[in-house]
C-alpha positions as semicolon CSV with decimal commas, in nm:
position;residue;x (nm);y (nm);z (nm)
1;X;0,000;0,000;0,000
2;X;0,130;0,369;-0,034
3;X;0,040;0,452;0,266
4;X;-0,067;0,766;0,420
5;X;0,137;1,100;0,264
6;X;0,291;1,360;0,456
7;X;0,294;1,571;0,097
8;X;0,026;1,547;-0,116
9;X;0,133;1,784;-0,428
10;X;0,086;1,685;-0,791
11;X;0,531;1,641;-0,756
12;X;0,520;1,440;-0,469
13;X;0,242;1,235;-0,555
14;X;0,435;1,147;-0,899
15;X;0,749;1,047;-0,694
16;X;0,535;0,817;-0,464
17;X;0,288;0,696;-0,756
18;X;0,623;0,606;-1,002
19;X;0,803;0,414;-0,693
20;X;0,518;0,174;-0,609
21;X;0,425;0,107;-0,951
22;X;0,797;0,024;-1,021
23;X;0,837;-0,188;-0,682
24;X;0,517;-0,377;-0,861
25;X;0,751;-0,458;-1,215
26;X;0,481;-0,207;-1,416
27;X;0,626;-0,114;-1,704
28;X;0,699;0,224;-1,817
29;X;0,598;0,323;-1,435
30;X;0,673;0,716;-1,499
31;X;0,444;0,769;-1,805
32;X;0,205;0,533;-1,598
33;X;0,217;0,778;-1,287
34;X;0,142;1,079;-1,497
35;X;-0,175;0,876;-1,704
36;X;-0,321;0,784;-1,374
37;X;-0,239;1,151;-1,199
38;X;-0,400;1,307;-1,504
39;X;-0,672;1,107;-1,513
40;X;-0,778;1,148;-1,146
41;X;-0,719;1,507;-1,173
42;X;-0,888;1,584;-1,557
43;X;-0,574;1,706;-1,683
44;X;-0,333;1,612;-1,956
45;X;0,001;1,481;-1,908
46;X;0,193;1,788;-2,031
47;X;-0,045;2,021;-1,768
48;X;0,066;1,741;-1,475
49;X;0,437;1,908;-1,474
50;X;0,319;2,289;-1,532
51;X;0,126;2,202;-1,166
52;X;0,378;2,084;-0,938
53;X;0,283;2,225;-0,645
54;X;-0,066;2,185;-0,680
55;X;-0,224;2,033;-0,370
56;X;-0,448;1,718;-0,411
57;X;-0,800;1,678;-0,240
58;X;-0,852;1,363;-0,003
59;X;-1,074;1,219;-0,273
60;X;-0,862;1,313;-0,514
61;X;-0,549;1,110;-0,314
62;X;-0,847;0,804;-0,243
63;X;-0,887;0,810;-0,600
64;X;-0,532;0,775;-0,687
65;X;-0,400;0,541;-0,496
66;X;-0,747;0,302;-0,546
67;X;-0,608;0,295;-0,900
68;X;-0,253;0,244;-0,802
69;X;-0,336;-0,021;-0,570
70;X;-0,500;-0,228;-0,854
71;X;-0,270;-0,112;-1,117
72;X;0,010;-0,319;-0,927
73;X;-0,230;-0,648;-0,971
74;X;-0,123;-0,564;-1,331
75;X;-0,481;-0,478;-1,427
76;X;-0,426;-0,288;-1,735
77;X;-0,406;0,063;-1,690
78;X;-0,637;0,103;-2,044
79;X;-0,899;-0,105;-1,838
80;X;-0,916;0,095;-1,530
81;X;-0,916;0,442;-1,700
82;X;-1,180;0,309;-1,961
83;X;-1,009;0,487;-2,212
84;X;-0,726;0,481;-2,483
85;X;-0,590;0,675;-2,707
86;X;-0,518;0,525;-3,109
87;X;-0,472;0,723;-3,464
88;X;-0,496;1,027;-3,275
89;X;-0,847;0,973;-3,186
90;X;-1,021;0,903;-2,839
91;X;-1,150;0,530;-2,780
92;X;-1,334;0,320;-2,509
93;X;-1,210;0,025;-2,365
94;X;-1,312;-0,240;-2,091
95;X;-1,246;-0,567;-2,001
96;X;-1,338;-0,839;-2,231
97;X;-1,207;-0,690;-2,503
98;X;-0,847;-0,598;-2,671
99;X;-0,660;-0,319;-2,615
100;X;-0,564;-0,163;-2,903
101;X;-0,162;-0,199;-2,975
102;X;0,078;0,090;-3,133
103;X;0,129;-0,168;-3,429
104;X;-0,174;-0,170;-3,584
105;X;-0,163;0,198;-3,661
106;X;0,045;0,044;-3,882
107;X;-0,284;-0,090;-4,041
108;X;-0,450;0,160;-4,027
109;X;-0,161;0,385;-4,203
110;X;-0,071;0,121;-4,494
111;X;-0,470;0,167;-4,607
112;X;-0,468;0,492;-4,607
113;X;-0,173;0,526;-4,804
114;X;-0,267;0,264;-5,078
115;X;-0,636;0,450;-5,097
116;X;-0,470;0,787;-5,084
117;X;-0,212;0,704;-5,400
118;X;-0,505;0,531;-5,590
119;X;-0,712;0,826;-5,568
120;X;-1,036;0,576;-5,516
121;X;-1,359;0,674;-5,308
122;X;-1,630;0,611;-5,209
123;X;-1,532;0,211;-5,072
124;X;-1,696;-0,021;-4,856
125;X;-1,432;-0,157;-4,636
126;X;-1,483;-0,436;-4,409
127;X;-1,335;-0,514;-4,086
128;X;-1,312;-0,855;-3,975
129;X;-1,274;-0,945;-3,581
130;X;-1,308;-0,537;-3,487
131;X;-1,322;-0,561;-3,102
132;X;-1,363;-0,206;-2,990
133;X;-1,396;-0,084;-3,325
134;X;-1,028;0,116;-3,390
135;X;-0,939;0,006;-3,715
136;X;-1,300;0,101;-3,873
137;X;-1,360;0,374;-3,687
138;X;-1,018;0,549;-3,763
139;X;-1,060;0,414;-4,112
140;X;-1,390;0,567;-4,142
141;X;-1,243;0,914;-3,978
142;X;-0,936;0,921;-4,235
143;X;-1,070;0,785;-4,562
144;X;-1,438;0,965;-4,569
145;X;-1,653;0,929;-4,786
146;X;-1,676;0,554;-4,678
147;X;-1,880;0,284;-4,517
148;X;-1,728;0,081;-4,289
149;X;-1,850;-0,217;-4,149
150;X;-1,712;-0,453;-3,843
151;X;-1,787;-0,777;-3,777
152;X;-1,721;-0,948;-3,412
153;X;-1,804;-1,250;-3,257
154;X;-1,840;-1,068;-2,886
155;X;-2,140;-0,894;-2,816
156;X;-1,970;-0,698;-2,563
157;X;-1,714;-0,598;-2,824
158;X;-1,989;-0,496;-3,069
159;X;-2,131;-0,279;-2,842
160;X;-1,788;-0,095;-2,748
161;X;-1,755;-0,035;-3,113
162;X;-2,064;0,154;-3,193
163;X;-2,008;0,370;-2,856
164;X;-1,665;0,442;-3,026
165;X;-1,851;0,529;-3,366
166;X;-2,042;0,789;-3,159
167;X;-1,783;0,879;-3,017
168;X;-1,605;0,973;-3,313
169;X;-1,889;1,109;-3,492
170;X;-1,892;0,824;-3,755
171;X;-2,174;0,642;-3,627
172;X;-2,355;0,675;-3,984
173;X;-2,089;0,515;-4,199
174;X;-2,043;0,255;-3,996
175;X;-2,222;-0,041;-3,920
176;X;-2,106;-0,348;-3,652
177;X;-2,245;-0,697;-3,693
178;X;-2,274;-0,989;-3,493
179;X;-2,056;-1,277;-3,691
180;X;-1,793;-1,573;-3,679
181;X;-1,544;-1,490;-3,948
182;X;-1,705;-1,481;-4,254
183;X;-2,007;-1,707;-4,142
184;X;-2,372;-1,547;-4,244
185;X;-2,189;-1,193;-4,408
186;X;-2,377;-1,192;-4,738
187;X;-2,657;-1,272;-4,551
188;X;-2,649;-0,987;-4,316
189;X;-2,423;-0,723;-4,530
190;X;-2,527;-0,794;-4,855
191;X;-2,218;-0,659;-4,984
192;X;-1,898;-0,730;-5,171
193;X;-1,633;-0,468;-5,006
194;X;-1,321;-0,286;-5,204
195;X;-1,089;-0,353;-4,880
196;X;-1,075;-0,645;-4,622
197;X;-0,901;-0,586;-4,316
198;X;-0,799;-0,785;-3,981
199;X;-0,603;-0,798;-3,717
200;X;-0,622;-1,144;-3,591
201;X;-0,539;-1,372;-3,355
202;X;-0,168;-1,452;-3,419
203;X;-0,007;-1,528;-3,083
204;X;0,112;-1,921;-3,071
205;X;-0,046;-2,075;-2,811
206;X;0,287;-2,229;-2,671
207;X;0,423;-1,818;-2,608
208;X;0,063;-1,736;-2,417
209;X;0,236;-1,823;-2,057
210;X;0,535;-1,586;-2,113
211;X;0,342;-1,290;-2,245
212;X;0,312;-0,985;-1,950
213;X;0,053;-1,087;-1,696
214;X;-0,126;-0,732;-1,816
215;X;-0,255;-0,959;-2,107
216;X;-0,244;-1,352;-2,020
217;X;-0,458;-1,262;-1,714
218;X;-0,661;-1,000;-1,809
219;X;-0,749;-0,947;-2,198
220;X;-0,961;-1,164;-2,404
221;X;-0,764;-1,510;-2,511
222;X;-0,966;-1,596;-2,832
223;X;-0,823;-1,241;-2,946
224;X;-0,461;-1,368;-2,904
225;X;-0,454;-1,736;-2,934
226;X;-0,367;-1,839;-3,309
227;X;-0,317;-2,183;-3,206
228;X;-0,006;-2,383;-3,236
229;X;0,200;-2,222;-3,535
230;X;0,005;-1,853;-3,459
231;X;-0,203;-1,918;-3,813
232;X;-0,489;-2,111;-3,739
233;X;-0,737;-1,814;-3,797
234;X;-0,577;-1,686;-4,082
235;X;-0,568;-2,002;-4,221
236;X;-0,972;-2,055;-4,162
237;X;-1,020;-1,725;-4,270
238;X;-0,874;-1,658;-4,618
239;X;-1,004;-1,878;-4,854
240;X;-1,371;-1,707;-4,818
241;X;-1,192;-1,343;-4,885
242;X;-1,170;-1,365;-5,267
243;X;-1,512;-1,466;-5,278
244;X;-1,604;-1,117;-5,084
245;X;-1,370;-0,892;-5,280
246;X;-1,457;-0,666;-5,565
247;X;-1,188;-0,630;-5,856
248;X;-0,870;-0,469;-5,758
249;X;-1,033;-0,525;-5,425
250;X;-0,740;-0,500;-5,126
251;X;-0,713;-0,748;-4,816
252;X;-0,432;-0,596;-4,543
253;X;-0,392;-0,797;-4,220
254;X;-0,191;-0,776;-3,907
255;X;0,055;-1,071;-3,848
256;X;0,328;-1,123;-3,575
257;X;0,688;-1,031;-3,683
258;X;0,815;-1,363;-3,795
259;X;0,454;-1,473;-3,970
260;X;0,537;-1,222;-4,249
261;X;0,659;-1,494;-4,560
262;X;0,384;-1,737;-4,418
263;X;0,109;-1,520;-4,485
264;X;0,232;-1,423;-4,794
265;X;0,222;-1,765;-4,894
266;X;-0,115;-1,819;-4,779
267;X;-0,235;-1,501;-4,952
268;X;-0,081;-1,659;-5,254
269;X;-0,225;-1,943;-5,256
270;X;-0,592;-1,841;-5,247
271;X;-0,526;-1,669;-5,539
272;X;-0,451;-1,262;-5,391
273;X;-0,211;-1,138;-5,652
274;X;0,138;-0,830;-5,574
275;X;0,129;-0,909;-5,243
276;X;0,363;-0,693;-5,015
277;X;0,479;-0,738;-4,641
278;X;0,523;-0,409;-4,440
279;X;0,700;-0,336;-4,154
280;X;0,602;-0,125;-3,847
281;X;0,844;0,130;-3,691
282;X;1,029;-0,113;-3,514
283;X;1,151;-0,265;-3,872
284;X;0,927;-0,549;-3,777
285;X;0,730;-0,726;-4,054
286;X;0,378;-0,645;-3,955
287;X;0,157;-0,635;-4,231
288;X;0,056;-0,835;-4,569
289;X;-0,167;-0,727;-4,847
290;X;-0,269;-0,825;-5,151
291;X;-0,463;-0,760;-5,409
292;X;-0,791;-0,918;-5,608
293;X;-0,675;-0,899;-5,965
């Protein structure tokens, strides 16, 4: 426990906050102290330093360290704010569903960039697995005029997405449906779609145990778990693409950092044509598209 404070300013609170959250392993415990400081207090991080000396309230300080105290049972810090941050733009997040990673902006970015140097409008893009809704909803925000639609399996998820539509004011060009991969789409889209997108799960089941207890304990497992070799859903998945893709139609997914030539190969072989493997910022292969020819 922290304890009881003899100081209770914004600088001394930061000290304290930062040492018990490093005592605890958290990672990346300073940035942590100022998220959950900021958050408490309404203010951003850059306006926690310009306030040193500012005094905290009791229920302020009870605040704080009831968030500390279950931030050190490596509850993710996304889960107990409610909140994230992705593209730019503000998202909602809870337990029971993913928390949106700094790599798939690297998603997110590769679309935009392909639409962008095609010069093409207008596109129905659909999002496959969308958990709270990032991908489409940024996609929607950044590539307008579009309709965007998300499919999940979690009802839960589902409904996090179209709060994050709102949210983001794109709550008319998207639509989120209820589906298990590709099972029942025609029947409740009707569409074909100019992009396919997914971040899947890629995670080998075998590397689950090892991962931070932040995500083997607390976030969803059927949104890591891609079984023994990390491409069992990818594997289900993309034979029923082509059959959902309009000409020149584009399918981008997310893979883990050694999966890159694997994927490629599947792409390949259900017929996707100049496909391409990307890497994030960390000159990581993260992404493989293809094209519909």
């Amino acid at each position: 426990m922290i304890g009881v404070w003899s100081e209770n300013t914004i600088s001394a609170c930061l000290s304290r906050v930062k040492q018990r959250l490093w005592a605890a392993g958290v990672p990346s415990s300073g940035v942590e102290a100022e998220l959950i400081l900021g958050h408490v207090l309404g203010l951003k991080r850059s306006q926690i330093w310009s306030l040193p000396d500012r005094s905290l309230t009791p229920s302020e300080l009870s605040a704080v360290t009831g968030l500390v105290e279950r931030r050190v049972r490596r509850i993710p810090l996304q889960y107990l704010v409610g909140e994230c941050e992705f593209m730019s733009l503000p998202f909602r997040v809870r337990q029971g569903v993913f928390i949106p990673r700094p790599e798939t902006e690297t998603l997110v970015e590769t679309v935009i960039s392909v639409v962008e140097a095609s010069g093409r409008r207008a596109l129905r893009i659909l999002d496959i697995g969308t958990g709270s809704g990032i991908i489409a909803v940024s996609l929607a925000r950044y590539l307008e005029p579009v309709m965007v639609v998300g499919t999940d399996i979690s009802q839960d998820a589902l409904e996090i997405a179209r709060s994050n539509a709102i949210l983001n004011g794109v709550e008319s060009v998207t639509r989120f449906v209820a589906c298990d991969r590709l099972d029942g789409l025609r029947r409740d889209t009707g569409a074909s779609y100019d992009i396919v997108v997914c971040n899947p799960p890629y995670v080998e089941t075998d590397e689950i145990p090892g991962l931070q207890p932040e995500i083997r304990c607390f976030e969803p497992l059927a949104a890591l778990d891609g079984g023994r070799d990390g491409l069992r859903f990818i594997d289900g998945l993309l034979p029923g693409i082509p059959s959902i893709l309009n000409e020149e139609g584009l399918v981008v997914f997310e893979v883990g950092e050694t999966q890159g030539p694997r994927v490629k190969a599947l792409f390949e072989q259900v017929g996707l044509t100049r496909v391409e493997i990307a890497k994030d910022l960390g000159k990581r292969d993260r992404i493989v598209l293809g094209r519909r020819s």
